[in-house]
C-alpha positions in Angstrom: 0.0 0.0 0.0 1.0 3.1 -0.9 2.4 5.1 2.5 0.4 8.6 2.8 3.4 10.9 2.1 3.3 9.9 -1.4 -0.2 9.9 -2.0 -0.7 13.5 -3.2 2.3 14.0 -5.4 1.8 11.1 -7.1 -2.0 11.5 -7.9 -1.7 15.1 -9.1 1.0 13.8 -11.5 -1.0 10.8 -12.4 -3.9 13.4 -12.9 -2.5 16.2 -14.4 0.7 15.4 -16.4 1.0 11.6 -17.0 0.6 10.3 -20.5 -2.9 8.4 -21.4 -1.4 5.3 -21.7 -0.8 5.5 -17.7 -4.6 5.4 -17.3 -5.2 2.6 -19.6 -3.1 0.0 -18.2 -5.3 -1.4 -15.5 -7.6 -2.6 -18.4 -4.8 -4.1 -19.9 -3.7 -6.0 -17.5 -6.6 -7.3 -15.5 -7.2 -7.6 -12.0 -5.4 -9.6 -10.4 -2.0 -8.9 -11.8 0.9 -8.0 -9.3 4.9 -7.3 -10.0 7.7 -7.3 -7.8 9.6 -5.0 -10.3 9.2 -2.9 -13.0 11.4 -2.0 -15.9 10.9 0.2 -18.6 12.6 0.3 -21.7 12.5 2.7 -25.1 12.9 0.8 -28.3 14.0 2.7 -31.9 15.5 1.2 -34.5 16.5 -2.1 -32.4 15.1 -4.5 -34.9 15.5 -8.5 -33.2 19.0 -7.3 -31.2 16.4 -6.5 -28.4 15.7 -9.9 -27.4 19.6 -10.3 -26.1 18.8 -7.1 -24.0 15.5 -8.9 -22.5 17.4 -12.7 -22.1 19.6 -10.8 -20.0 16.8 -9.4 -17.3 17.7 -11.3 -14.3 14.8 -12.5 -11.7 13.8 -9.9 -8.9 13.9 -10.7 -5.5 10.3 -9.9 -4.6 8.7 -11.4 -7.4 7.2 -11.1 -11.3 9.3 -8.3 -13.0 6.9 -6.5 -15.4 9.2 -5.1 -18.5 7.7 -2.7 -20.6 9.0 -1.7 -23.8 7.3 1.8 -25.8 8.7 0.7 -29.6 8.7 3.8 -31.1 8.9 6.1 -34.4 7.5 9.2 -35.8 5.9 10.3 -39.4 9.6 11.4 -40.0 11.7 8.5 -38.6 13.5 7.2 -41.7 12.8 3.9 -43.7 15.6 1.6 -42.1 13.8 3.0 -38.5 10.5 2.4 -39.8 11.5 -1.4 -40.3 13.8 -1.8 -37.3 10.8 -1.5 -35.7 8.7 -3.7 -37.4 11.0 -6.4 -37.1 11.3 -5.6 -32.7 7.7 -6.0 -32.5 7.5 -9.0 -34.8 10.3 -10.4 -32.9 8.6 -9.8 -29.5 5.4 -11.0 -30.1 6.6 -14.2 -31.7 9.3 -14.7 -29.2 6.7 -15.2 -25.8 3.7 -17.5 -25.1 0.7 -15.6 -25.4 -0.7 -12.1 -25.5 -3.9 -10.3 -24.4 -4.9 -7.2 -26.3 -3.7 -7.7 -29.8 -4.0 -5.2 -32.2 -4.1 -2.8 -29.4 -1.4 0.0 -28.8 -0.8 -1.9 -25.8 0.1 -6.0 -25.6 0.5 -8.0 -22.5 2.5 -11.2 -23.4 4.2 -13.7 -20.8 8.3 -13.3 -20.5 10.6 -16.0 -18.9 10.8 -13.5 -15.8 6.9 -12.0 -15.2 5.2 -10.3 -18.1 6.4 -8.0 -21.5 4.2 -5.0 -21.5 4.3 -4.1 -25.6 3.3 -0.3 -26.2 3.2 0.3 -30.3 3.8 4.2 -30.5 5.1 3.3 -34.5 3.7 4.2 -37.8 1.7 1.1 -37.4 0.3 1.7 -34.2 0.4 5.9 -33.1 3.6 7.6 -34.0 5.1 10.2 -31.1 5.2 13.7 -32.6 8.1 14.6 -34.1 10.5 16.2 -32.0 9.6 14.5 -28.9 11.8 10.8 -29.5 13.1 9.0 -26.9 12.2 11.6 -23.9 8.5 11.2 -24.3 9.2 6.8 -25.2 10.5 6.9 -21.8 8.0 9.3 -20.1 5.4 6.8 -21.0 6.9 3.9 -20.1 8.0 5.0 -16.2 4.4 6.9 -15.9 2.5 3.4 -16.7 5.1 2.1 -14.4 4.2 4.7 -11.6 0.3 4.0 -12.1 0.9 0.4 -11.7 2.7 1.5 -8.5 -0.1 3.6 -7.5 -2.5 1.3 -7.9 -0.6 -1.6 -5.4 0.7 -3.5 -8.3 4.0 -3.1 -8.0 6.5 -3.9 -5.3 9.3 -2.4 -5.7 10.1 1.3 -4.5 11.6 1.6 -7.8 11.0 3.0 -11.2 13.9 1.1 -13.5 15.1 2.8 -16.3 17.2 1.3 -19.1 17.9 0.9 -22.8 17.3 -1.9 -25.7 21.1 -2.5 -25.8 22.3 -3.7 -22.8 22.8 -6.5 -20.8 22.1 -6.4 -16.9 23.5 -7.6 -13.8 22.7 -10.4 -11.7 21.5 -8.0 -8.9 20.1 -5.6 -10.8 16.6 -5.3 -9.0 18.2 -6.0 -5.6 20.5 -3.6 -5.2 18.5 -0.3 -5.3 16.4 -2.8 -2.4 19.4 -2.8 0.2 20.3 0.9 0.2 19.7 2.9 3.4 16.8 5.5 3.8 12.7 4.7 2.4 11.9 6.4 -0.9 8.4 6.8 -0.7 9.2 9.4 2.8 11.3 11.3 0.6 14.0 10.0 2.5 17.7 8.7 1.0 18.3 8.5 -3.1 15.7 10.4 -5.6 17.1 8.2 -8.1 20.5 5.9 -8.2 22.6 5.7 -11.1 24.0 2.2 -12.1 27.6 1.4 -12.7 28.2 0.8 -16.4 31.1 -0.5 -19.4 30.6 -0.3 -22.4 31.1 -3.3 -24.7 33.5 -2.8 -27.4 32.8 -3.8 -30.8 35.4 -6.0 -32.4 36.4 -3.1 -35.1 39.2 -1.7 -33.7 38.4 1.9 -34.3 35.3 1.7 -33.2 36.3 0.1 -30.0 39.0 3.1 -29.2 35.8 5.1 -30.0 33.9 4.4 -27.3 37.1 4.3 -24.9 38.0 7.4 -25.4 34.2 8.7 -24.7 33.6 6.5 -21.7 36.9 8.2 -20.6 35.8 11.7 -20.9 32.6 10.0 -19.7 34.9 9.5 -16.1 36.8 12.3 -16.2 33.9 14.9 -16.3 32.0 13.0 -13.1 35.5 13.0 -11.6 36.1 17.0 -12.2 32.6 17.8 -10.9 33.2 15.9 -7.5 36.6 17.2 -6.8 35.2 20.9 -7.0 32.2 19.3 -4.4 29.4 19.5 -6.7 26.2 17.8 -6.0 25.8 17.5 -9.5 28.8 14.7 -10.0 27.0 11.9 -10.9 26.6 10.3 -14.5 23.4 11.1 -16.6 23.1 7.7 -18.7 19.7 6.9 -19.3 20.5 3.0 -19.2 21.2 3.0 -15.5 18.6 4.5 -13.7 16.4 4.2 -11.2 13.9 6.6 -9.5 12.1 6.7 -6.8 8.1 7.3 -7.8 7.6 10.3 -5.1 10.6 11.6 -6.7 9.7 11.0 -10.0 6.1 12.8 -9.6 7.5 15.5 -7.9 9.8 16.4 -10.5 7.0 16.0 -13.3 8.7 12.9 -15.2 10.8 13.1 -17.9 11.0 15.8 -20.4 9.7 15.1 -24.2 13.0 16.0 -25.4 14.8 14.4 -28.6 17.5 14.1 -26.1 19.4 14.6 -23.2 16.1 13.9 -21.5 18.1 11.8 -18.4 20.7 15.0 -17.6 17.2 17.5 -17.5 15.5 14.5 -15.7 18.3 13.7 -13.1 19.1 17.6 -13.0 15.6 18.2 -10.9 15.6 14.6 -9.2 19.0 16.1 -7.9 16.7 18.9 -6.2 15.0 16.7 -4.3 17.1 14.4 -3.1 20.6 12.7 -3.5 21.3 11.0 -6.8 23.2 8.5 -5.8 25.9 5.7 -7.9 24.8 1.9 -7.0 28.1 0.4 -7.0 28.8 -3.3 -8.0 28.6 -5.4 -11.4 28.1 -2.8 -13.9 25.8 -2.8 -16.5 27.1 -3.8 -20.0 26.2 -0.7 -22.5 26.6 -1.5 -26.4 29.7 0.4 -27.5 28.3 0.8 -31.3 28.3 3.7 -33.4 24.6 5.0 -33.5 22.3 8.5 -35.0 19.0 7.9 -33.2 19.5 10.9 -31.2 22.1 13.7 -32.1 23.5 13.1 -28.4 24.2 10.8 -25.9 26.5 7.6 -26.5 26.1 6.0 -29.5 26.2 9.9 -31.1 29.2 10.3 -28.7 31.3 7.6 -30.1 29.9 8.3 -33.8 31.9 11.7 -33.6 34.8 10.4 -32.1 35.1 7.9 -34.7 34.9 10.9 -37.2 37.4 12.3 -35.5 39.6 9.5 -34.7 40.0 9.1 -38.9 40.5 12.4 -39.3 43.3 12.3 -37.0 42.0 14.3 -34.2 42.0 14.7 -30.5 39.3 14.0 -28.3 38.3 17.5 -26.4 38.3 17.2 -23.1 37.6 20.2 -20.8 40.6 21.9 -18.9 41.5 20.5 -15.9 41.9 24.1 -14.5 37.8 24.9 -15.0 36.7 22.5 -11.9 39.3 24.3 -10.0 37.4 27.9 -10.9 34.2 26.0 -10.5 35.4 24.4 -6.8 36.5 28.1 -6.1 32.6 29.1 -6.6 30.8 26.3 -4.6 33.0 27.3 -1.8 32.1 30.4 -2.2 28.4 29.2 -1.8 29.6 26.9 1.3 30.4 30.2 2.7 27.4 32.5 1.8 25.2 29.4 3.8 26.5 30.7 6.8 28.6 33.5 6.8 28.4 37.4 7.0 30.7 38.6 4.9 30.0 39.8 1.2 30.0 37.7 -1.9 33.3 39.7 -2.9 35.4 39.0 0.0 34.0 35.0 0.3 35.2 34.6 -3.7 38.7 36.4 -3.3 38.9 34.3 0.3 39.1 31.2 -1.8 40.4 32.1 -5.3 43.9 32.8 -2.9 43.6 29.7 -1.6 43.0 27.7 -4.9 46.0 25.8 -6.5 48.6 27.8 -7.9 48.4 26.0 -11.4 45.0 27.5 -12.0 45.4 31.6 -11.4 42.2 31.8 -10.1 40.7 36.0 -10.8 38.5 36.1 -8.2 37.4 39.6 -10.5 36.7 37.9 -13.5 35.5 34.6 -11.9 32.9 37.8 -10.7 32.1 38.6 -13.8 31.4 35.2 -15.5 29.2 34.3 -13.1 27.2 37.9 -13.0 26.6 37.6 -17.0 25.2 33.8 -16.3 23.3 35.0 -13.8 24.5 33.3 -11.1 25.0 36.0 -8.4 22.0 37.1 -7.5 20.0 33.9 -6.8 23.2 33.2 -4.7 22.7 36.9 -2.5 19.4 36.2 -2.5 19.5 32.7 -0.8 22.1 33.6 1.4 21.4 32.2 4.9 18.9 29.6 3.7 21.4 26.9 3.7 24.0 24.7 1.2 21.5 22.7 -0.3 19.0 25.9 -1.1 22.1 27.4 -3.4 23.1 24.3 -4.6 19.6 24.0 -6.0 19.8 27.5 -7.1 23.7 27.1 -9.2 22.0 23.5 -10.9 23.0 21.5 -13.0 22.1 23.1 -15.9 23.9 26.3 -14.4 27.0 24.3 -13.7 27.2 23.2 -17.4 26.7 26.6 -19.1 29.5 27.8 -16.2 32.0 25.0 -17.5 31.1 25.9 -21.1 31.6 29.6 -20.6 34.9 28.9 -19.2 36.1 26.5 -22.1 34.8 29.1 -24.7 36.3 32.4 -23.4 39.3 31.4 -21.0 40.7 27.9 -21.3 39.9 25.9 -24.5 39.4 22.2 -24.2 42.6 19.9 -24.5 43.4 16.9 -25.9 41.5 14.0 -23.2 45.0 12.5 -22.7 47.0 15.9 -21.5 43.9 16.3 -19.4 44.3 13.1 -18.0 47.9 13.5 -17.8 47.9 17.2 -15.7 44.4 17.4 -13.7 45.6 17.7 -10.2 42.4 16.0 -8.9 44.0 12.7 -10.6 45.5 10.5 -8.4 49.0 9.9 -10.0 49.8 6.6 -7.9 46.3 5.6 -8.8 47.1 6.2 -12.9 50.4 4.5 -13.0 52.7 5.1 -15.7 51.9 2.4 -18.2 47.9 4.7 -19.7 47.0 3.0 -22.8 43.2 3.6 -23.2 41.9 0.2 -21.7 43.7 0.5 -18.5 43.0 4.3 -17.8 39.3 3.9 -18.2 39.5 1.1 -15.8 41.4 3.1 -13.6 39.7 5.7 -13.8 36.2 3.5 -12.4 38.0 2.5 -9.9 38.6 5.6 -8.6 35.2 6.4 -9.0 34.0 3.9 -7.1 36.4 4.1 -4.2 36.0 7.7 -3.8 39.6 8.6 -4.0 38.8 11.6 -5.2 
């Protein structure tokens, strides 16, 4: 049952903002079926690969695990898409026992592990408006999930979020179970964030591809939490999963093309911590890939461009999470101090590394044109976490690109590597070929070294 503190939130989402498909589950499904887990899963252009990603859902500890996958194209999606998808839904009807609703948008059909929810939002079923991909596949998949949860039909106080191209952990479902803290209180993780490899694809190329992006991949994560920001966590919509409450509260994910798990995770961040779940990572495909102008398989599509153009990867200066450090200081300080905004950012620009040259007057300015200052006067006294939510993510990254476009331009990813002072040196070792340093640099990661 559903404890009261999550009642309201959840409701007014379910009534106001969720997508119609969220109120037409129940009929789908019947009565009397119950889930220990939930997973949801956007499909686009997968064609049969995606039944490797669902022979790899491992059992759930408290039960069923209900896996629904929103195959999806619009009137635009291009012909090779158009029959991708054909081919996934062909593939998973054909592939499991039975089904209840055919012909419907929605399919119930029986999977090794509990049930495969089917939602048809193709050309043959009802395309998603153009311009609204993969961030409104996965809005309606995790608000159907959050109705099921509403309605005592699911276990789990977890929302799991994942991709059509991966492979999953033997714990998966059990892990986000023995974390500290009860979700549905609003108390410990708004969401947790997986730990993840990608697979490298036997072309050798494209394998240094992906290397060299799951590196920067590290490296960024690792800049944000040496200058203590809140905001160092990865946004990978493959390893995710939210707590409902959270999830209502922050109005679910945007119907963006893209980038719909950073703006997603960026509010969940407001509400509570995001956290990494350490421990047998999940396996993400390391292919080249165009179904969304960013995110990974775009990632390592450019680098590859680059890579055979004889290029370096840019990486951001190691020097720009020092300057950023200098500022959330700066904010540590205005939580609880008296003196002015001034003296608090010259206070700690002198006391920043050498290597870096921190202007405290220009570090001023740049964060007066992005607007930055005055919600930081303005929630002065009201504690950390109130200007931390002011200086969001969103802030952070338009901070770190104003830095890299007017002050120090980005570097090649190995110098980076090679001079960031938040790099533990022992830790690197001397032999950094790219297989080793992106294992080294998960390790550090997920020992906290730095």
């Amino acid at each position: 049952m559903m404890k009261p503190a999550a009642w309201k939130p959840v409701r007014k989402y379910l009534a106001q903002w969720a997508e119609p498909e969220s109120g037409q589950i129940l009929a789908c499904l019947g009565e009397d079926r119950r889930y220990g887990h939930v997973l949801c899963i956007p499909a686009h252009g997968e064609g049969e690969g995606i039944l490797q990603t669902l022979a790899s859902v491992p059992k759930g500890p408290g039960g069923d695990v209900l896996i629904i996958i929103v195959v999806n194209d619009t009137n635009a999606s291009p012909a090779w898409v158009r029959k991708a998808n054909q081919d996934s839904l062909a593939a998973l009807r054909g592939g499991t026992a039975r089904a209840t609703g055919p012909g419907t948008l929605m399919e119930r059909h029986v999977h090794p592990r509990g049930d495969l929810l089917i939602i048809d939002r193709t050309h043959s079923g009802q395309p998603l408006p153009e311009g609204q991909g993969v961030g409104l596949a996965r809005k309606i998949g995790a608000d159907v999930a959050l109705a099921l949860w509403s309605a005592d039909r699911i276990e789990s106080p977890w929302i799991h979020c994942s991709d059509a191209d991966v492979s999953f952990p033997a714990n998966y479902f059990s892990r986000p179970l023995a974390a500290a803290g009860d979700p549905l209180l609003g108390k410990g993780p708004a969401a947790f964030v997986y730990d993840f490899r990608h697979v490298l694809e036997p072309d050798p190329e494209v394998a240094c591809a992906a290397l060299r992006y799951e590196i920067f991949l590290r490296y960024y994560v690792l800049g944000l939490r040496s200058a203590g920001s809140p905001y160092a966590f990865h946004t990978i919509g493959s390893t995710l999963a939210i707590s409902p409450l959270a999830y209502a509260q922050a109005r679910g994910f945007p119907k963006r093309r893209a980038a719909e798990d950073f703006h997603l995770l960026a509010k969940l961040a407001k509400l509570g911590p995001v956290d990494a779940l350490r421990g047998e990572p999940i396996l993400l495909s390391g292919r080249v890939s165009t179904r969304v102008p960013f995110g990974t398989g775009a990632g390592i599509a450019r680098e590859l461009e680059r890579i055979q153009a004889g290029e370096f990867y840019p990486a951001y200066d190691p020097r720009i999470f020092i300057w950023l450090g200098v500022w959330l200081r700066t904010l540590g300080s205005l939580g609880s101090g008296n003196l002015s905004l001034r003296a608090y950012l010259s206070e700690h620009a002198a006391a920043a590394p050498a290597v870096a040259k921190v202007d405290a007057t220009l570090l001023h300015d740049i964060l007066e044109e992005l607007g930055a200052l005055g919600p930081a006067e303005s929630g002065r006294g009201r504690g950390l976490r109130h200007l931390h939510e002011r200086f969001d993510a969103l802030r952070t990254l338009r901070f770190i690109h104003s830095l890299r476009d007017h002050h120090f331009p980005s570097v090649p990813l190995e110098e980076a590597i090679r001079t960031a002072a938040f790099l533990p040196r022992a830790a690197l070792g001397e032999k950094r070929d790219l297989s080793s340093t992106c294992q080294t640099l998960a390790r550090i990661e997920a020992t906290n070294l730095v």
